[in-house]
C-alpha positions as CSV (number, residue, x, y, z in Angstrom):
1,X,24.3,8.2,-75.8
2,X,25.7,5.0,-77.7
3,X,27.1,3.6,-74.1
4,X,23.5,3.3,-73.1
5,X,22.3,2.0,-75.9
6,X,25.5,-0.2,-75.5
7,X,23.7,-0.8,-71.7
8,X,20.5,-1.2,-72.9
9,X,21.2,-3.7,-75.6
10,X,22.8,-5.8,-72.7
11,X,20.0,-5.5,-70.4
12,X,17.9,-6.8,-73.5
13,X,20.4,-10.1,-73.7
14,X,20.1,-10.4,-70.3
15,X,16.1,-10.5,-70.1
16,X,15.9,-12.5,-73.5
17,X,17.7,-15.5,-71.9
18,X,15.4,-14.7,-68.5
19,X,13.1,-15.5,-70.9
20,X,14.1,-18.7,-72.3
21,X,14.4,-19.7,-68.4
22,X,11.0,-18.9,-67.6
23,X,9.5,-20.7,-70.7
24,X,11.2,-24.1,-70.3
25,X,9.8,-23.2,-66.2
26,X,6.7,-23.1,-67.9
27,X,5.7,-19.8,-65.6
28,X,3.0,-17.8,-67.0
29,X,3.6,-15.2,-64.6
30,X,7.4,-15.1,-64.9
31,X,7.1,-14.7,-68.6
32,X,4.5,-11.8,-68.8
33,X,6.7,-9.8,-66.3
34,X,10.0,-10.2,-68.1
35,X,8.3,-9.5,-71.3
36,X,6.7,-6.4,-69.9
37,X,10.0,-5.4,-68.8
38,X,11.4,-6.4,-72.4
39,X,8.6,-3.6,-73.2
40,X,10.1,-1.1,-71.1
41,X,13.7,-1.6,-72.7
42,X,12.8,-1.3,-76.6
43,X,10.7,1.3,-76.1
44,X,14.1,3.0,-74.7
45,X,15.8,2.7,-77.8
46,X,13.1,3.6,-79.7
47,X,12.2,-0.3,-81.3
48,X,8.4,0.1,-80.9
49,X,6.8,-2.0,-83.0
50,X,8.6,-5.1,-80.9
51,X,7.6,-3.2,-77.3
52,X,4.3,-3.4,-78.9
53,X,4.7,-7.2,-79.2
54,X,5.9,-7.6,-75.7
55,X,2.9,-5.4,-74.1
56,X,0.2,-7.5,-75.8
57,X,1.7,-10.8,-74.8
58,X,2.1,-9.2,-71.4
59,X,-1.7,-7.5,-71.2
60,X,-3.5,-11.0,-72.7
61,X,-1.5,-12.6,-69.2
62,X,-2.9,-10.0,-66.9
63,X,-6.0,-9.9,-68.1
64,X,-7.2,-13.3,-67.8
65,X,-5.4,-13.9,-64.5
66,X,-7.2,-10.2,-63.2
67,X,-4.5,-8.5,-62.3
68,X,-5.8,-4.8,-62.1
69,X,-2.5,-3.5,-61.0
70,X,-0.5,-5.3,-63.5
71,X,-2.9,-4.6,-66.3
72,X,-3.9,-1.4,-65.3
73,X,0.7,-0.6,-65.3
74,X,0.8,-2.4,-69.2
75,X,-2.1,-0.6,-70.6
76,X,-0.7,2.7,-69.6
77,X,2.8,1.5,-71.5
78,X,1.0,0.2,-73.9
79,X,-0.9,3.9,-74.4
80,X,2.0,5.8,-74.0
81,X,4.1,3.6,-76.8
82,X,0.3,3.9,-79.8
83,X,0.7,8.0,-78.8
84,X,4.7,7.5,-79.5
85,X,3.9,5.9,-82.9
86,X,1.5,8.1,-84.5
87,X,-1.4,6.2,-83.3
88,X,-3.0,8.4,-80.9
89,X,-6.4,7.7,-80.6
90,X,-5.4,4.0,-80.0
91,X,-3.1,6.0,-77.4
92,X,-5.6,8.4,-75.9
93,X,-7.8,4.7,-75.7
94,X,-5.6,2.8,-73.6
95,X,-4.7,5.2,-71.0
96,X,-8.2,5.8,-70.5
97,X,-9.1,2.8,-69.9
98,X,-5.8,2.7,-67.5
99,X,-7.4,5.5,-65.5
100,X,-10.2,3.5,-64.9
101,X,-8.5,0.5,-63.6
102,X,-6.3,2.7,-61.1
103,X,-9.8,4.5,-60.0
104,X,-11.0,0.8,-58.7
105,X,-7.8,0.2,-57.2
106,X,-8.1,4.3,-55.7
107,X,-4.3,4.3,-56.6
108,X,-3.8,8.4,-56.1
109,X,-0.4,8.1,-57.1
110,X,-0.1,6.0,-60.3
111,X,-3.8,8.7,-61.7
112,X,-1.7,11.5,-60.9
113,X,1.3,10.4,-63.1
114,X,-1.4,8.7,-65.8
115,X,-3.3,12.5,-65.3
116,X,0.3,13.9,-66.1
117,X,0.9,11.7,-69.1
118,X,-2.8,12.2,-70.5
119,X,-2.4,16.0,-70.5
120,X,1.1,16.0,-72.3
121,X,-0.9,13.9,-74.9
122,X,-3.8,16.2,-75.0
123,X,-1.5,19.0,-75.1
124,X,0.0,17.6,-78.4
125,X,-3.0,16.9,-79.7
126,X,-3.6,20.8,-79.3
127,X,-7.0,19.5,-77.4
128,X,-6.1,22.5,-74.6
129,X,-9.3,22.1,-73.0
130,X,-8.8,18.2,-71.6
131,X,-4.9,18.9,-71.2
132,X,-5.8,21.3,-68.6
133,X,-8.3,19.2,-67.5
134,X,-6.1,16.4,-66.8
135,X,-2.6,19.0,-65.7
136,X,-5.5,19.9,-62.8
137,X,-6.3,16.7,-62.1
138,X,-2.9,16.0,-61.7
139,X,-1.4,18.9,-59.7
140,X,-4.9,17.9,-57.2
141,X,-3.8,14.2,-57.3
142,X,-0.3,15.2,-56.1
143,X,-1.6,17.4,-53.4
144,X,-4.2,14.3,-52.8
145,X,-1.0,11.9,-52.8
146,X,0.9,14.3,-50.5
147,X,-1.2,15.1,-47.9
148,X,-1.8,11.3,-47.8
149,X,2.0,10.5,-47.3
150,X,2.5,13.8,-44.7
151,X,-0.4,12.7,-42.8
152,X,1.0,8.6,-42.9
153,X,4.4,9.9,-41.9
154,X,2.5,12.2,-39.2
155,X,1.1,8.7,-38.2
156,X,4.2,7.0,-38.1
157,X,5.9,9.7,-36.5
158,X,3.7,9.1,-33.3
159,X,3.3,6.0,-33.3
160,X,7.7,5.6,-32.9
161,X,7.4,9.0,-30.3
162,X,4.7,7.0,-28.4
163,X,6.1,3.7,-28.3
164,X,9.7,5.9,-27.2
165,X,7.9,7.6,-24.5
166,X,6.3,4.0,-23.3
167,X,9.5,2.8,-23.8
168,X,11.4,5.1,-21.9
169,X,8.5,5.7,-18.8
170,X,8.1,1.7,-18.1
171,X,12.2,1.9,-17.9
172,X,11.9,4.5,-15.4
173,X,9.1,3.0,-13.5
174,X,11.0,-0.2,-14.0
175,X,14.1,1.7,-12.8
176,X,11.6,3.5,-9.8
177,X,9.9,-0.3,-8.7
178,X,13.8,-1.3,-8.3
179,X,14.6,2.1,-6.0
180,X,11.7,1.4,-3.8
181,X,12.0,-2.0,-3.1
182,X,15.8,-1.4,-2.5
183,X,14.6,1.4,0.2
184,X,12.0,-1.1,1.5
185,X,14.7,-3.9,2.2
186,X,16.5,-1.1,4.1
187,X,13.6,0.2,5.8
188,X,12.9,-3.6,7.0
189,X,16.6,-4.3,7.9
190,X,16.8,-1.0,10.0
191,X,13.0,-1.6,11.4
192,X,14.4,-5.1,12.7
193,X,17.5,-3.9,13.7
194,X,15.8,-1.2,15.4
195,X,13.3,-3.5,17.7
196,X,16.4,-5.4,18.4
197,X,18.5,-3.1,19.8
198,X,14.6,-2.0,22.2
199,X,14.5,-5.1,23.3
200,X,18.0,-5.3,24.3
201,X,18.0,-1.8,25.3
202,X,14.8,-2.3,27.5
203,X,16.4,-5.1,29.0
204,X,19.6,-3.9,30.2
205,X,18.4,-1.0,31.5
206,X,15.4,-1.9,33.6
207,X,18.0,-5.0,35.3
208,X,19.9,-1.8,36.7
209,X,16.6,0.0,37.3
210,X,15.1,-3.0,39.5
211,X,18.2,-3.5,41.1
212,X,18.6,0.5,42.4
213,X,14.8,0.6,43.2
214,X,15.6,-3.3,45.5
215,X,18.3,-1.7,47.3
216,X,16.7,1.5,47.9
217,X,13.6,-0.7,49.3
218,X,16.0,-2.9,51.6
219,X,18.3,0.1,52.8
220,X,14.3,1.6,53.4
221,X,14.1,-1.3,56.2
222,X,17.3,-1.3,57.5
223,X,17.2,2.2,58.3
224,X,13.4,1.9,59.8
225,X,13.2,4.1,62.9
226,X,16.5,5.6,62.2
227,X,16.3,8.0,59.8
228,X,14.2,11.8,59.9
229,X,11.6,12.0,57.9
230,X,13.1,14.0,55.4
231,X,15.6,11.7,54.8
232,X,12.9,9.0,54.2
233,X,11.0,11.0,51.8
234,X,14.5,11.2,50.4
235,X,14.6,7.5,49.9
236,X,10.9,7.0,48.7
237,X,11.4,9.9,45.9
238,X,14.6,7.8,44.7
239,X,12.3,4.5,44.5
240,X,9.3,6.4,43.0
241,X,11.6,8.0,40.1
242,X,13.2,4.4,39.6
243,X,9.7,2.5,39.0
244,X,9.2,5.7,36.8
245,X,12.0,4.9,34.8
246,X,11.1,1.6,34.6
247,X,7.8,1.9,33.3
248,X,9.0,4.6,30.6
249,X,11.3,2.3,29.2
250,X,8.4,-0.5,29.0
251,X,6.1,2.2,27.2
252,X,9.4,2.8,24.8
253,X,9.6,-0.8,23.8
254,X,5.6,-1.4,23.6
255,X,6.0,1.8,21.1
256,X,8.7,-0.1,19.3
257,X,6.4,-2.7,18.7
258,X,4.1,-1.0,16.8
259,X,4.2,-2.9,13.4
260,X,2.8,-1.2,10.3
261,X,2.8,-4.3,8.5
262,X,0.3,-5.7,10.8
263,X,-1.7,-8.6,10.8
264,X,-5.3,-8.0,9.6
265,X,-8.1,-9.7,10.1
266,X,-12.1,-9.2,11.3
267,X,-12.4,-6.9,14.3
268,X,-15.4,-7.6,16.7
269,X,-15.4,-4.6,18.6
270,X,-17.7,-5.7,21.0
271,X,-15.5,-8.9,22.1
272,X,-12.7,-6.3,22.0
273,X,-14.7,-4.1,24.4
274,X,-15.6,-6.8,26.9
275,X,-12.0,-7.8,26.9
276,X,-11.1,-4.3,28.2
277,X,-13.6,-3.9,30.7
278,X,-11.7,-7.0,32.1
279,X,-8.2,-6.1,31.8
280,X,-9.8,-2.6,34.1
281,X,-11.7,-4.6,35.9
282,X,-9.8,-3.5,39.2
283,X,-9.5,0.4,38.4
284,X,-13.0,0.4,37.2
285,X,-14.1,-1.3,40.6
286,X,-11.9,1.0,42.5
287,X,-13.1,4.5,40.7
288,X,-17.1,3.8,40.5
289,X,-16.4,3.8,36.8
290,X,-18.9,3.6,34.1
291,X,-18.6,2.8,30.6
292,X,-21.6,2.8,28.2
293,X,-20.9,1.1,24.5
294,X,-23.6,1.5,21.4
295,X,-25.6,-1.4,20.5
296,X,-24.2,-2.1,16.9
297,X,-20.6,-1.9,15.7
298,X,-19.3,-1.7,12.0
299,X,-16.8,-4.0,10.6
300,X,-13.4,-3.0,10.4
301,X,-10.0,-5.0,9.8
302,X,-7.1,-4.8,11.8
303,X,-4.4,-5.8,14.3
304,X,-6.5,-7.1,17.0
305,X,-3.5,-6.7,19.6
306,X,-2.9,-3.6,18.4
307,X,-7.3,-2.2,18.3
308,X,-7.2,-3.6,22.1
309,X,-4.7,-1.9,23.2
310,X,-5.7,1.6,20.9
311,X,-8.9,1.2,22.7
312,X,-7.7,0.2,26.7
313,X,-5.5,3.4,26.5
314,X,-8.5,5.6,25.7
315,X,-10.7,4.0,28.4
316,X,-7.8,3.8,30.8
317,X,-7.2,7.6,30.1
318,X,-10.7,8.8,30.6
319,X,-11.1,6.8,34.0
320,X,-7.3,8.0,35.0
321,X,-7.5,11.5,34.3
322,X,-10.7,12.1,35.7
323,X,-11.8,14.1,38.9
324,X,-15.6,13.5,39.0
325,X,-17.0,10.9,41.3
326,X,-18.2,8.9,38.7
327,X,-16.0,8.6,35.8
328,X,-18.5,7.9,33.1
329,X,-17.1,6.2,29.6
330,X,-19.8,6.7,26.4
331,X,-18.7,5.2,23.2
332,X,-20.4,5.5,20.0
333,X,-20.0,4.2,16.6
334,X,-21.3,4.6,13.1
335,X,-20.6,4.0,9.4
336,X,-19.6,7.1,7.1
337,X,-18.2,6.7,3.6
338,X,-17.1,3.3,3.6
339,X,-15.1,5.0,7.4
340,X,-16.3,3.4,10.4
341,X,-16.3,6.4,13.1
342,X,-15.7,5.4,16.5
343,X,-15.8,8.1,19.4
344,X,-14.4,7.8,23.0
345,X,-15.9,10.2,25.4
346,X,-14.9,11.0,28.5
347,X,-16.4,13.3,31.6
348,X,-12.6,13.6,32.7
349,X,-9.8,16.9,33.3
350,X,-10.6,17.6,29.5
351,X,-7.3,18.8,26.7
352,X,-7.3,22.0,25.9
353,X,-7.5,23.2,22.5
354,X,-3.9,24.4,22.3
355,X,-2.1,20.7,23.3
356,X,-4.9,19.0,21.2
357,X,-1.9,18.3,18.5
358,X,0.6,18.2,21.1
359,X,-0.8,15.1,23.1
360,X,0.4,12.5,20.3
361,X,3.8,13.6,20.7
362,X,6.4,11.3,22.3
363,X,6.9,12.2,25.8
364,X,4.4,15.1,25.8
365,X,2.3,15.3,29.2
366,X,0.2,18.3,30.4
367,X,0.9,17.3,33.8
368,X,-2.6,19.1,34.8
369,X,-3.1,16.4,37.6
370,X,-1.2,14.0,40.3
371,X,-1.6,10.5,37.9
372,X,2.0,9.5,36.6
373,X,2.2,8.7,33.2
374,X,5.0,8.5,30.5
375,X,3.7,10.3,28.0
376,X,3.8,7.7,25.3
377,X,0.1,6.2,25.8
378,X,-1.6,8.4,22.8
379,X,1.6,8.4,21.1
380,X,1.3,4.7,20.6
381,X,-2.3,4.9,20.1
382,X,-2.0,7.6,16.4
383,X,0.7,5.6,15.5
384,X,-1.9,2.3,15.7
385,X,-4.1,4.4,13.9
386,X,-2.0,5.6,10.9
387,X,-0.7,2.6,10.8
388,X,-4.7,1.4,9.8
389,X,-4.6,4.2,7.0
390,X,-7.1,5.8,9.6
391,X,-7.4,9.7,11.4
392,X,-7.9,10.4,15.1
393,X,-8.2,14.0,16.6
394,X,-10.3,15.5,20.0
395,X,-13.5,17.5,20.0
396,X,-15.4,19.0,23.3
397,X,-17.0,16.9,25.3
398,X,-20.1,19.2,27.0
399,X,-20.1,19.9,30.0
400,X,-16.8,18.6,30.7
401,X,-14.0,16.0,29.1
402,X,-13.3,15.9,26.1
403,X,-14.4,13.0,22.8
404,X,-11.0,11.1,21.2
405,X,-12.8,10.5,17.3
406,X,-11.6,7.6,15.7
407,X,-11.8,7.2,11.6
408,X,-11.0,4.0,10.6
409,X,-11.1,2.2,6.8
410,X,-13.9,-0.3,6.3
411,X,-12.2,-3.5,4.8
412,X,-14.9,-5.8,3.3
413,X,-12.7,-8.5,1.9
414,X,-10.0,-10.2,4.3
């Protein structure tokens, strides 16, 4: 007990020459808060009458500068020291007018301690009624004051897990962006390196190709009128298979040079169309072929190298594989859900439902007539269209053929 008083009487030196420092300052609001504090000290050791003197200094400061808070703080003190001294009603008094000043603030914390304080004082006072009054007031204020603070650290709580989680899912996507466009770089290295070694590949072995089928063309004539027959179907079997080979490994490269990062720009079907009818001039001549094209097209985007040559493989398929005496060509086209739908139908040899799938395979033929034919042709045409973010597949064609459908993405802005 006497060390702090021993403390308390040096905390008291301490603030009286605080005080002397704010006075010659000259600050108003220096001085009112180390006398409050001055306050606080003697009412410690039990020296009311000069806490009393402190406090009303103090409360005249607060109260014409309108410090609520401040006032509202002294005031209570100030209570708190009248009850200590015997002068209650002065007591009871000031911390009611206290409350009030914490009500305009709506300072739930500060009313439940004042609520606290008020029924201790009441409770004294043997006024049992208002101490309960004010120990319910109290024990509501902390629950208030509590509920508050659980429901602000609740708010804090997920504001930090949120701004974690944000955190921590832009790092990954961050981390994600990175892993992809590392793939992409690959992807584009092997692409290149991949049309490379086709062109080269192509190359080097149609020059061996070209040479067999030359030689097996001149040792033809050499030997003309002096080998059997046999042995000159022999000969043209050997040159047939060679121009075979030849045109396989063309199909491979033009397959190679499929780009999915193709060009786009504004398709005009129709100027595509007219464009194919000349490239087939000769084959159309030659087979009495007819094709029959709508009167309107939609607008679609794309490779226009790679739409003419989607196109001239369907057209060139329906005249090729085609038995009838006319082959007859009908396409149509119409707008769907932002799809343009584009149909190529054919009175040909028809695909059965079975190798409707099977067609777009690599090297897949049905081998149903005589016509030669890699195999690549429709390969290369659903890669052109997946490459367009587009869907083809073959329905009936009545009485006989069979319709290639087309779906295609409308792009309005280039």
């Amino acid at each position: 007990m006497l060390e702090a008083r021993q403390e308390y009487a040096a905390a008291i030196e301490y603030l009286f020459k605080a005080l002397q420092i704010d006075e010659e300052l000259n600050d108003p609001y220096s001085i009112a808060l180390t006398k409050a504090n001055l306050c606080e000290l003697h009412l410690r050791i039990g020296a009311y009458d000069q806490a009393l003197t402190y406090l009303d200094d103090a409360l005249s400061y607060y109260d014409q500068n309108q410090m609520l808070y401040e006032t509202a703080k002294t005031r209570q003190i100030l209570g708190k020291t009248l009850f200590a001294v015997g002068r209650r009603d002065q007591g009871i008094s000031e911390l009611l007018r206290a409350e009030e000043l914490f009500e305009q603030l709506d300072n739930k914390r500060e009313l439940s301690e004042l609520y606290d304080l008020l029924g201790n004082c009441y409770g004294e006072m043997q006024e049992y009624a208002l101490a309960w009054l004010f120990q319910k007031k109290h024990s509501s204020g902390l629950k208030d004051f509590y509920n508050v603070e659980r429901e602000r650290a609740l708010t804090i709580a997920r504001k930090e897990f949120e701004t974690e989680r944000k955190e921590k899912e832009a790092a990954l996507l961050q981390q994600k962006h990175e892993e992809i466009q590392l793939y992409v770089r690959k992807l584009e290295i092997s692409n290149n390196e991949l049309k490379q070694f086709a062109q080269v590949a192509s190359h080097d072995l149609r020059e061996p190709l070209r040479a067999i089928t030359s030689y097996m063309d001149l040792l033809r004539r050499s030997l003309a009128g002096t080998v059997t027959a046999e042995q000159a179907d022999f000969i043209t079997f050997a040159i047939n298979a060679g121009k075979r080979m030849d045109r396989l490994i063309t199909d491979v490269l033009r397959l190679a040079k499929v780009d999915s990062n193709a060009h786009l720009t504004e398709i005009n079907l129709q100027s595509i169309f007219t464009e194919i009818a000349l490239n087939l001039e000769q084959v159309i001549k030659d087979r009495n072929a007819l094709i029959m094209l709508p009167e309107s097209w939609p607008r679609i985007a794309g490779d226009r190298t790679q739409i003419l040559q989607l196109f001239q493989n369907l057209v060139a398929n329906g005249i090729k594989y085609n038995t009838s005496t006319q082959p007859v060509i009908q396409v149509s086209a119409t707008t769907k859900d932002n799809f343009a739908e584009i149909s190529v139908a054919d009175n040909g040899i028809g695909i059965p439902d079975q190798y409707r799938q099977k067609v777009f395979d690599i090297f897949q033929r049905l081998d149903r007539t005589q016509e030669s034919g890699s195999g690549i042709g429709l390969t290369i045409v659903k890669k052109i269209v997946d490459n367009m973010g587009g869907k083809i597949w073959i329905e009936d064609n009545q009485p006989a053929g069979c319709v290639f459908m087309i779906r295609l993405p409308i792009h309005r802005a280039l």
